[in-house]
N, C-alpha and C positions, 0 to 999 in steps of 0.2 A: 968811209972806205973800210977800217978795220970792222965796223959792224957788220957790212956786209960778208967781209970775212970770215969772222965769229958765226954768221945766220947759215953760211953754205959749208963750215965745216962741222957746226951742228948737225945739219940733214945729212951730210954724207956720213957719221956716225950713226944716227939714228936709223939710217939705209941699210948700212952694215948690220948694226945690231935685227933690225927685223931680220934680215935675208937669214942671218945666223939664226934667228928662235924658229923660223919654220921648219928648220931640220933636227931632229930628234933622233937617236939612238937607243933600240931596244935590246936588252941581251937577248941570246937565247932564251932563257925562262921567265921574258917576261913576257908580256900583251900590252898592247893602249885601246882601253876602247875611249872611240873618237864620238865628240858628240857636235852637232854642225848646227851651231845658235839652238841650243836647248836640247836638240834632238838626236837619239841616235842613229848613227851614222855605218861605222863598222868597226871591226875589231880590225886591227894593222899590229906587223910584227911578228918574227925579230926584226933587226937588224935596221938599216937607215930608213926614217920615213919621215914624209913631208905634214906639218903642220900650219894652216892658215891661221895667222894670228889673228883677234879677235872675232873670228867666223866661229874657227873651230876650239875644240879644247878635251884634251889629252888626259886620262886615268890609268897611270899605270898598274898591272894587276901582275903577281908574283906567283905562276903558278907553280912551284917547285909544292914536294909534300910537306907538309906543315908539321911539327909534331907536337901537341898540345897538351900540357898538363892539366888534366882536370884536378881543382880544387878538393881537398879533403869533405867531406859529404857526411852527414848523420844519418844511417840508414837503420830503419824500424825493422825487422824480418817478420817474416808470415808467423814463428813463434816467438813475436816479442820481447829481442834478444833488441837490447842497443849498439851498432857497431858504426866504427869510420872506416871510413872507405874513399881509395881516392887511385886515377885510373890515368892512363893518356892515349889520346886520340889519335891517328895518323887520315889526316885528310887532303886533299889537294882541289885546285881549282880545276874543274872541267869543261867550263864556259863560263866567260870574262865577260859578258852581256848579261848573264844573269846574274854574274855574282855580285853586280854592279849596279843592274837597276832596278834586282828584284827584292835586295834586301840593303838595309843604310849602312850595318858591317858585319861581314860575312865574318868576321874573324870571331868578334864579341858575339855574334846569331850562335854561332857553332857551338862556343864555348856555353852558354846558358843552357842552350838546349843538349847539351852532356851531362850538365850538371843534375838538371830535372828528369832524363832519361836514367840515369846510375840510378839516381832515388828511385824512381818509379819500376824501374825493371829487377832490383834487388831487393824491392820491399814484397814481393811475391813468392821468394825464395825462401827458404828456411836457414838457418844457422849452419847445416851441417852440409847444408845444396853450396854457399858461399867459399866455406872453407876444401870442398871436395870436386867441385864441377866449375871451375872457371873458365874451363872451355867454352863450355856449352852458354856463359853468364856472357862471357866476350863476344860469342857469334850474335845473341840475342840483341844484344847493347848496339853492336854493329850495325846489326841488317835495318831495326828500328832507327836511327839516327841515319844512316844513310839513304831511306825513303824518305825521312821527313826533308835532310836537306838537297835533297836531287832539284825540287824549283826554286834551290837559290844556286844553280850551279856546283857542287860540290860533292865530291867524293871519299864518302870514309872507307878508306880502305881496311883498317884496325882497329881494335877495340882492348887493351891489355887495362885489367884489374891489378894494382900495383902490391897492393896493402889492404887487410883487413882487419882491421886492430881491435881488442877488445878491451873494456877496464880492467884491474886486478879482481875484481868481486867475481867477474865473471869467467875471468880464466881458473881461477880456484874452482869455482862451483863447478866448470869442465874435468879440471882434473880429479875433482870427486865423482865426479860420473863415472868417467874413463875407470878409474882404478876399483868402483862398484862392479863395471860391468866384468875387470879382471877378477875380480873374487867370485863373480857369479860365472862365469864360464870352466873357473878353475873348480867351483864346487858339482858343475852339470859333468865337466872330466871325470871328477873323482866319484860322482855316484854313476855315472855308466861303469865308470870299472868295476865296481864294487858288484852290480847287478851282471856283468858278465863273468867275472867271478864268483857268485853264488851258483849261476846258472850251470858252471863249468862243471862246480861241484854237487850242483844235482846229477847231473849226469852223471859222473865218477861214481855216487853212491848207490846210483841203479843197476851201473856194471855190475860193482862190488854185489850188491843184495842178488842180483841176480844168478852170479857166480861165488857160491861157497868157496871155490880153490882160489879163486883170485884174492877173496881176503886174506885167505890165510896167506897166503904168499906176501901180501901188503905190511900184516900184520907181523910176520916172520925180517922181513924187512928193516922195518922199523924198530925190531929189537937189535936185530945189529946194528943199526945208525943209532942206538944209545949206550950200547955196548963198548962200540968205536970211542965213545966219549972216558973222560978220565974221571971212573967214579969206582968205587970198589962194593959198593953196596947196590945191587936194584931192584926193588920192588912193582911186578907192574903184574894186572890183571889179567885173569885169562878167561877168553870167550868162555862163553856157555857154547856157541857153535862149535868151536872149535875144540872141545871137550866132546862134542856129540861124535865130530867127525872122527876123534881118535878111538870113541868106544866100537864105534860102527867098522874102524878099521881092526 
């Protein structure tokens, strides 16, 4: 009698327990895709849904945005500069059937294929394209990884370059650069001036040659801006012109 007891309050537990696992609870941001004895079946969710036990069987998939750190990366550049680099991703699920039966895991897919995409899209770059245009490095990165994972489901919406790091060897040999090209810029300043001041004073001395009274008047000038000085003694030349002009006058 107690066995039989024991047999029919087993089943009615075991009753219970099934009736309970065919209902399932999805958040909001999640998906089940359902597969029914091997096969897929459909995507179900949010919210309360029914699962046949051993028929069916349930995957739940999280599609909030992901934000994924890509690993630091040894990138070659187009002029053979060694640099690390290391970036993160923002992507999200946009179909739970394929992210599910197109690829074994969309999480680690994504992630390799960022890793291999950094290298491959930065090594086309130059040194000075890396540290100046990351815009343009981030859309690239972007649009490429986001075609390639469109048939597994997924959406990158971002692409952010985080770090670009270089060795000590090589930030020295930059800062020798930089401060070359400051002394060559400061010397191209300083000889334009010098050539538009020659030029100034060609000019000046054409007046001057062209107009006798103007020199004199320069020249007249100039003895009083030495005169003005504190000297008691001054010895200074006197034109030949302007000997002519005063015999003629």
């Amino acid at each position: 009698m107690m066995i039989h007891y024991y047999i029919m309050l087993a089943s009615i537990v075991l009753v219970i327990l099934l009736i309970v696992s065919i209902f399932r609870i999805l958040r909001e941001y999640e998906r089940g895709v359902i597969f029914m004895l091997g096969r897929f079946y459909r995507v179900k969710g949010p919210g309360l849904i029914i699962v046949i036990p051993l028929i069916q069987q349930m995957v739940r998939v999280d599609i909030r945005t992901v934000v994924m750190d890509v690993p630091t990366q040894d990138v070659i550049s187009r002029d053979n500069v060694s640099v690390m680099v290391n970036a993160v991703v923002y992507y999200r699920v946009i179909d739970s059937q394929k992210a599910i039966i197109n690829v074994e895991n969309f999480h680690d897919a994504t992630s390799q294929l960022a890793q291999t995409t950094l290298r491959s899209v930065l090594g086309q770059y130059e040194l000075d394209d890396m540290l100046s245009s990351r815009d343009t490095l981030n859309q690239a990165i972007q649009a490429i990884l986001d075609q390639q994972t469109d048939i597994w489901g997924i959406k990158v919406s971002n692409v952010e370059i985080k770090h670009v790091d270089l060795n000590e060897s090589m930030i020295r040999a930059i800062a020798k650069q930089a401060e070359s090209e400051r002394e060559r810029r400061a010397k191209v300043i300083h000889a334009l001036g010098e050539q538009e001041a020659a030029e100034k004073l060609s000019e000046a001395a054409k007046i001057l040659s062209s107009q006798p009274q103007a020199l004199q008047l320069r020249y007249l000038q100039t003895l009083t801006e030495i005169a003005g000085e504190h000297s008691n003694t001054i010895v200074f030349p006197l034109p030949v012109d302007l000997m002519k002009t005063f015999g003629n006058s």
